[in-house]
N, C-alpha and C positions, 0 to 999 in steps of 0.2 A: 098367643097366650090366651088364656081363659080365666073368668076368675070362679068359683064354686063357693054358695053361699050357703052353711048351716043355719037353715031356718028354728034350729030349736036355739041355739046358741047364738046366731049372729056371725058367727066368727066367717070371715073373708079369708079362702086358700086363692092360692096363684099356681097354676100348671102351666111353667113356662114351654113343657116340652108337646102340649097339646097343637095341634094342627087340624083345620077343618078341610073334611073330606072334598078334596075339589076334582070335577069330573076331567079326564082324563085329553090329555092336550086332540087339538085333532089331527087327524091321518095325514102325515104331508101330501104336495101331489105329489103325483107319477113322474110330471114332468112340468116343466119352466120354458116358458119363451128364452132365445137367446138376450136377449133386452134386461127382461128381467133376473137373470143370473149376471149378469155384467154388472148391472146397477146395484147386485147387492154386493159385489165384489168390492165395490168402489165406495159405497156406504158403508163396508166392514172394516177398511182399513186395508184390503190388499190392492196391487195394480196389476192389469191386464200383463204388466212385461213380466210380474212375478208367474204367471201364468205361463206364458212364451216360455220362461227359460226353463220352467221344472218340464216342456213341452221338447223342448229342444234338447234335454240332457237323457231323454229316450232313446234305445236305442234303434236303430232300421228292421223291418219296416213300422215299428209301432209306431216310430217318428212321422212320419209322414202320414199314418192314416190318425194322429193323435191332431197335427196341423189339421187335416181334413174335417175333421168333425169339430173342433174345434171354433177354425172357419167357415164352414158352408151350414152346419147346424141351425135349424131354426127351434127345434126346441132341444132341453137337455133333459134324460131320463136319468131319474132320481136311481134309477140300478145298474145303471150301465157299468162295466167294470173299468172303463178307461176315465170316468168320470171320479169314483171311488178311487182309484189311485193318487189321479191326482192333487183330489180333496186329501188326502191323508197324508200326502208330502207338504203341501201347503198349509195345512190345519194343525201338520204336526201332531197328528193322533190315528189310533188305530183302534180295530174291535170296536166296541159297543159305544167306546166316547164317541168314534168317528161316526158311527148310526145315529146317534142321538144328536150331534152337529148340525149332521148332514138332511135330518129331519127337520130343526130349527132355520137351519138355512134357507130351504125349501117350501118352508112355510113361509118364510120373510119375503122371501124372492118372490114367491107366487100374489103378495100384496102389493107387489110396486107396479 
C-alpha cells in the first residue's frame, strides 16, 4: 500500500492496490545435486516412499529406467521429462502452476 499526499490540500489517499516494482525472481538452476533435491523433499513436507511409490506405479520399461535415475543420479535436471512427471503427480499440479513450482523448488533446493 502507498499512501499519496495532496500538498495543496493536505489531504492523505491510501492506494491499497499499488505494488512496488520488484525485479524479477532469478532463473532457477538447470540442475540440483541429488542431496539437495531430497532435502528439499523432506523440508516440503513429502517423503522419499511418496516418491518410490508414484516411481513404482509406472509402467515397464519407464519403471525401471525411472528406479535408475532416480537411484544412481547425482544430479537432477530441472527439464528432464521423467522428472516433470513426477513433480506433477506429486505436486498435484500441471502446466504453468507445475513451471512456476518446479522453478521455486529448484531455487530452494539449490540453497541447501
Amino acid at each position: 500500500m502507498r499512501k499519496i499526499v495532496d500538498v495543496q490540500t493536505g489531504a492523505v489517499i491510501e492506494d491499497p492496490t499499488w505494488q512496488p516494482d520488484l525485479p524479477p525472481p532469478p532463473a532457477p538452476p538447470a540442475a540440483v545435486t541429488r542431496r539437495q533435491l531430497r532435502l528439499w523433499l523432506v523440508r516440503s513436507g513429502y517423503t522419499l516412499a511418496q516418491v518410490e511409490a508414484l516411481i513404482d506405479a509406472l509402467p515397464e520399461p519407464q519403471r525401471t529406467e525411472a528406479r535408475i535415475e532416480w537411484q544412481d543420479a547425482t544430479l537432477f535436471e530441472r527439464g528432464h521429462p521423467l522428472l516433470h512427471q513426477i513433480a506433477g503427480q506429486l505436486l498435484k499440479m500441471e502446466g504453468k502452476e507445475l513451471d512456476a513450482a518446479l522453478d521455486e523448488a529448484f531455487r530452494q533446493a539449490a540453497a541447501l
